[in-house]
Wavefront OBJ file of the C-alpha trace (Angstrom):
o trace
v 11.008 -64.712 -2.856
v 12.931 -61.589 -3.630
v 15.202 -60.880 -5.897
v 18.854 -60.487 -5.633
v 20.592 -57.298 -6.380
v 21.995 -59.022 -9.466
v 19.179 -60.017 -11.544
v 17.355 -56.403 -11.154
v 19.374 -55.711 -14.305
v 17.669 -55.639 -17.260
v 18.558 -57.683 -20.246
v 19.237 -54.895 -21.909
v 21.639 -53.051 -19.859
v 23.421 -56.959 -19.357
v 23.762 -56.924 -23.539
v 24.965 -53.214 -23.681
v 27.629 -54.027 -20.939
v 28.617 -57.401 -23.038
v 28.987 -55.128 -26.442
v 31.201 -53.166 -24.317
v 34.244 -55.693 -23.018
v 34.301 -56.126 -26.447
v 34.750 -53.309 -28.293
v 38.393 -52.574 -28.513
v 39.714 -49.089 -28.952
v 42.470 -48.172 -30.412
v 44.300 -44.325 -30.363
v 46.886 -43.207 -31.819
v 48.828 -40.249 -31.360
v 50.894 -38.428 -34.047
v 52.751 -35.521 -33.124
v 54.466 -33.909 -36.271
v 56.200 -31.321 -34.044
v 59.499 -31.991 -35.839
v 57.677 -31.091 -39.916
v 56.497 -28.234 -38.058
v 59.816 -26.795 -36.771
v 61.551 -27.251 -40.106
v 58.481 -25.254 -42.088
v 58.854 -22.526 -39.605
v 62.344 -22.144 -39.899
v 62.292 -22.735 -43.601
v 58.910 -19.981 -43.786
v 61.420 -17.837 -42.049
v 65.003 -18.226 -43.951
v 62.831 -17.402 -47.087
v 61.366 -14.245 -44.716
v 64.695 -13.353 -44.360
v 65.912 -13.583 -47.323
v 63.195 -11.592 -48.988
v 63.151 -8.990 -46.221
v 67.125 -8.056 -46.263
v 67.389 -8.100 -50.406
v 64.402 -5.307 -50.602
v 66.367 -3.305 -47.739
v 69.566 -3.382 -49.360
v 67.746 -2.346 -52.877
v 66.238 0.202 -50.411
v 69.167 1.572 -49.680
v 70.876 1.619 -52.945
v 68.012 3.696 -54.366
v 68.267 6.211 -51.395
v 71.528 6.553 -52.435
v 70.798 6.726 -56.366
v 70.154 10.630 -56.572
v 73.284 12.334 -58.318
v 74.988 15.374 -57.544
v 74.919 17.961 -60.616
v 77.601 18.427 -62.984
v 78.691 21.494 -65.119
v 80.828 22.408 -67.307
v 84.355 24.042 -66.415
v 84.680 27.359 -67.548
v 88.868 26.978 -68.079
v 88.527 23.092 -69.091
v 85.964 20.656 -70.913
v 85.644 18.675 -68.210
v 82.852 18.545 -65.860
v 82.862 19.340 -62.849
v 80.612 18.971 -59.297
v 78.320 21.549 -58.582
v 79.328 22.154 -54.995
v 75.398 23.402 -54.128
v 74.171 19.903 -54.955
v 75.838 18.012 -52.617
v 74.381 16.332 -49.627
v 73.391 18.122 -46.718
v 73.674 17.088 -43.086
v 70.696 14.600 -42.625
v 70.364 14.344 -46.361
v 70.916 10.778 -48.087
v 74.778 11.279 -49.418
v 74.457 11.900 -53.432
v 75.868 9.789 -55.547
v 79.429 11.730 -57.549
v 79.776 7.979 -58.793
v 78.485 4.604 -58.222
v 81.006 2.980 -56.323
v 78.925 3.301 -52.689
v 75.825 1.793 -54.255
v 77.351 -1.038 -56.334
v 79.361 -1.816 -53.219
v 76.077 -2.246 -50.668
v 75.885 -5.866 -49.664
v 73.633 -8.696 -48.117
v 75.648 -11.414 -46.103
v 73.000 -14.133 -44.585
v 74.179 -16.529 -42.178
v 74.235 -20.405 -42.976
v 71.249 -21.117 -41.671
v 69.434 -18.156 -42.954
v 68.050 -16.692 -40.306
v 69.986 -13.629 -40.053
v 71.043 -10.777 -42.376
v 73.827 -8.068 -42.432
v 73.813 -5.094 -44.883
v 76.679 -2.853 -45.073
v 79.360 -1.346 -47.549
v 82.715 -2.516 -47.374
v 83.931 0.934 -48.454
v 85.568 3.339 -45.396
v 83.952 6.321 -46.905
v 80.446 4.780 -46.720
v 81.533 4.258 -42.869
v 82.224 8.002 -42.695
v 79.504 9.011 -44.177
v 77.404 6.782 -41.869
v 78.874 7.967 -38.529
v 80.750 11.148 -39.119
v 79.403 13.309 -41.466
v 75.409 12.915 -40.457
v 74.370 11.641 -43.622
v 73.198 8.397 -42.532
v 72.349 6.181 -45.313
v 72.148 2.591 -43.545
v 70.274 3.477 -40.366
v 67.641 6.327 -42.125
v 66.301 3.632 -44.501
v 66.523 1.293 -42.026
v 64.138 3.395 -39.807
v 61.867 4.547 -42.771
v 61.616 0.880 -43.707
v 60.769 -0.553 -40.286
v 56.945 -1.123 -40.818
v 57.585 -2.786 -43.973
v 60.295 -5.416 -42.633
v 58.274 -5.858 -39.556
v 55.400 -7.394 -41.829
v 57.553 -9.094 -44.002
v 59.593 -11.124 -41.012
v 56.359 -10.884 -38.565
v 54.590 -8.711 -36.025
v 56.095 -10.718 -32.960
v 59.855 -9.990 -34.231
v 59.874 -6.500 -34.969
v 61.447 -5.275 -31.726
v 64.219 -7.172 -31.882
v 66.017 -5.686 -35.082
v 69.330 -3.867 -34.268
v 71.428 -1.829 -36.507
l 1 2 3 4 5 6 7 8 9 10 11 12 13 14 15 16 17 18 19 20 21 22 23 24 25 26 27 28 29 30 31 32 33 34 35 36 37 38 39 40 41 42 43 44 45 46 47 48 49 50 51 52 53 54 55 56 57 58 59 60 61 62 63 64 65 66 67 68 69 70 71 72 73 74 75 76 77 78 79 80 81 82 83 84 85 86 87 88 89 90 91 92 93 94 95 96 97 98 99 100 101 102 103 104 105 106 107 108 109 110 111 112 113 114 115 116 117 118 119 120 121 122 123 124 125 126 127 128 129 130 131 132 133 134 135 136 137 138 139 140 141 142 143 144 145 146 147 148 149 150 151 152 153 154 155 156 157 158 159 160
């Protein structure tokens, strides 16, 4: 007599099908998307942070060379030598310290932007109108150093 098509399996291929309707698999997916957004962003305020304080200390020693005083021939009191001020493209020199003490770092709430300025008009001037660019020099001599600091991916999208 032959046999049917369902005893040509062997008894060992009916046991490994047996061990397999009962083997119950569980999965699980976790997704921690969410702890991952808030350590970039926090990896990032701290990027900030760190990136706009050593500009603005940058900045303030670019503008930390002094002009030269002498002595008045009529008076005691000294005076500017007018050969050691700035020059046109120079960093402006420092008669007293009221530019550099006044150089600031504002961050945003959520920390992920910076401004640096003065709130001084003369540091404006000097800025815009007189060529001696104090802000946007360092800013440009300091570029490859903020770029690793905040990332390789952000560093075309600074503006001054």
């Amino acid at each position: 007599m032959a046999k049917s098509k369902t005893n040509t399996m062997s008894e060992a291929e009916r046991e490994a099908k047996r061990l397999l309707r009962h083997v119950r698999i569980d999965s699980r997916v976790d997704t921690y998307e969410d702890e991952l957004k808030k350590g970039v962003q926090k990896t990032m305020r701290q990027r900030v942070a760190i990136a706009s304080q050593l500009f603005r200390d940058k900045v303030v020693a670019n503008l930390s060379k002094p002009v030269r005083k002498i002595s008045g021939t009529r008076t005691k009191r000294r005076i500017v030598d007018p050969t050691s001020r700035s020059k046109e493209g120079e960093f402006p020199r420092a008669d007293t310290t009221r530019l550099m003490k006044d150089i600031f770092v504002r961050r945003s709430d959520d920390g992920s932007k910076a401004q640096i300025g003065t709130t001084l008009g003369y540091g404006l001037i000097l800025e815009t109108k007189m060529k001696r660019s104090f802000l946007r020099r360092t800013f440009n001599e300091f570029r490859p150093q903020l770029t690793r600091i905040l990332g390789s991916d952000v560093g075309g999208r600074f503006r001054i």
